[in-house]
KOLKOLTI-961345 format. One line per 5 residues: number of its first residue (from 1); their letters; for each residue x, y, z of C-alpha. Coordinates in nm, 3 decimals, padded with zeros to 5 digits, m for minus. Layout:
N
NUM	a	X Y Z | ...
REM end
This chain:
114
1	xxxxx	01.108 00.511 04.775 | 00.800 00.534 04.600 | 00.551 00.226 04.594 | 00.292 00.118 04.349 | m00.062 00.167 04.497
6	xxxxx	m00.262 m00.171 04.424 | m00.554 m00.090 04.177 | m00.783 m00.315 04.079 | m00.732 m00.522 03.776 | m01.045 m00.590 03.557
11	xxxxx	m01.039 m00.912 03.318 | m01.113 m00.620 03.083 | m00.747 m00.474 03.167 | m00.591 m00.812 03.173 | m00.393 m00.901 02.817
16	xxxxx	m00.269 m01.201 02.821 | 00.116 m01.282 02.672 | 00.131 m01.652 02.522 | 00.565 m01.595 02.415 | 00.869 m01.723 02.488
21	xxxxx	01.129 m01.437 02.663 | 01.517 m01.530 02.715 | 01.716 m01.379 02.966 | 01.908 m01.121 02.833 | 02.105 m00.870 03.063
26	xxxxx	02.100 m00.801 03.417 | 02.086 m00.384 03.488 | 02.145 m00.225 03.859 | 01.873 00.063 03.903 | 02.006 00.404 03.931
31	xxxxx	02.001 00.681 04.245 | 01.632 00.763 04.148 | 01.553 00.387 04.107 | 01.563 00.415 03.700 | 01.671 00.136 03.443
36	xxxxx	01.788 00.233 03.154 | 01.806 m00.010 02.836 | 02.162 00.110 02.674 | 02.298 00.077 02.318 | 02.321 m00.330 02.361
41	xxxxx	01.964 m00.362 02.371 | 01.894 m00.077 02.142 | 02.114 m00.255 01.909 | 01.943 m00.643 01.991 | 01.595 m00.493 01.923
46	xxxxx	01.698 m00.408 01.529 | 01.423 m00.251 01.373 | 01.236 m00.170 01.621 | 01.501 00.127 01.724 | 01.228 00.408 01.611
51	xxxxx	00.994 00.368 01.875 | 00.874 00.676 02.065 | 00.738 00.518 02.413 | 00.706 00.160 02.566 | 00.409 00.014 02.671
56	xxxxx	00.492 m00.128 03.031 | 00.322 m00.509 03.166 | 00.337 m00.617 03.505 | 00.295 m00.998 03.562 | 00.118 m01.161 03.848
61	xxxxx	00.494 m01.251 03.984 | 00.644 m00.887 03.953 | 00.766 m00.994 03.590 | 00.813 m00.667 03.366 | 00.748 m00.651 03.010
66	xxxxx	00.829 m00.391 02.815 | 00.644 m00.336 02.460 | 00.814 m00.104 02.219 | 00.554 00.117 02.042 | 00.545 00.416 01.837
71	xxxxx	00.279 00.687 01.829 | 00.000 00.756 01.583 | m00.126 01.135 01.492 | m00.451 01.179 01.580 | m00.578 01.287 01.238
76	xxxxx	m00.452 00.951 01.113 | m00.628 00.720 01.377 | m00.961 00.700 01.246 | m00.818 00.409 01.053 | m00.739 00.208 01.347
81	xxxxx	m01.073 00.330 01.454 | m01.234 00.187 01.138 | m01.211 m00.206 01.110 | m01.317 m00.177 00.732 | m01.072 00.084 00.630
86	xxxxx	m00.772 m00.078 00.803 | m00.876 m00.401 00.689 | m00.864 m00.269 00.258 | m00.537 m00.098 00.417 | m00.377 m00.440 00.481
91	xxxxx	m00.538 m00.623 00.235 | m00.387 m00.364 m00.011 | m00.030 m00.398 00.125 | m00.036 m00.796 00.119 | m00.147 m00.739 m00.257
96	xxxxx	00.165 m00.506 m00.306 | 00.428 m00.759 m00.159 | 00.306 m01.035 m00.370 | 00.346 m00.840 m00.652 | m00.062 m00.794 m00.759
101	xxxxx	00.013 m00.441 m00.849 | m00.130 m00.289 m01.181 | 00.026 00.015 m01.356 | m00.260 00.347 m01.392 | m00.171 00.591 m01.657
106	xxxxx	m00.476 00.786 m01.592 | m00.535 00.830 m01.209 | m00.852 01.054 m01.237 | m01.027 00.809 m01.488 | m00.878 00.533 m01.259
111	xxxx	m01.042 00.691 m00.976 | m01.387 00.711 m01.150 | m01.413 00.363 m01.238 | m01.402 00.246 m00.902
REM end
């Protein structure tokens, strides 16, 4: 059975997870020590069921987390990259779902006047 090697943590590795978890379901491991999280739990998690990869936590008492997460092409992260960009990104969307949207016949002369 494999082991994990210690490595040592740096507080600039250390996240720290201020929520509430339930107990949910109780899983045996498989031959090769696996854990797999089955339709139940695929189904629980709602729409979070296009993920692509979990991000995996390990607390101080051998407590697992598990964050879903989804992958980002590379010629699209510059705007995580940029705080301004993804900041006018948001701000933008927030603007859309309260309905501050304006109707642009002309895009090009739109464009120019900005």
């Amino acid at each position: 059975m494999k082991t994990l090697k210690s490595r040592k943590i740096t507080r600039r590795n250390v996240i720290n997870i201020h929520e509430e978890f339930v107990p949910y379901h109780t899983k045996s491991l498989d031959s090769k020590h696996r854990i797999t999280l089955g339709d139940k739990l695929i189904k629980a998690l709602g729409k979070r069921r296009n993920v692509d990869a979990y991000m995996m936590f390990i607390g101080r008492e051998g407590d697992i987390l598990l964050r879903p997460t989804i992958s980002i092409p590379s010629n699209e992260a510059w705007i995580y990259r940029n705080p301004k960009v993804i900041g006018s990104v948001r701000k933008g969307l927030e603007e859309a779902r309260e309905g501050k949207t304006e109707r642009v016949d002309d895009l090009d002369s739109f464009l120019d006047n900005l």
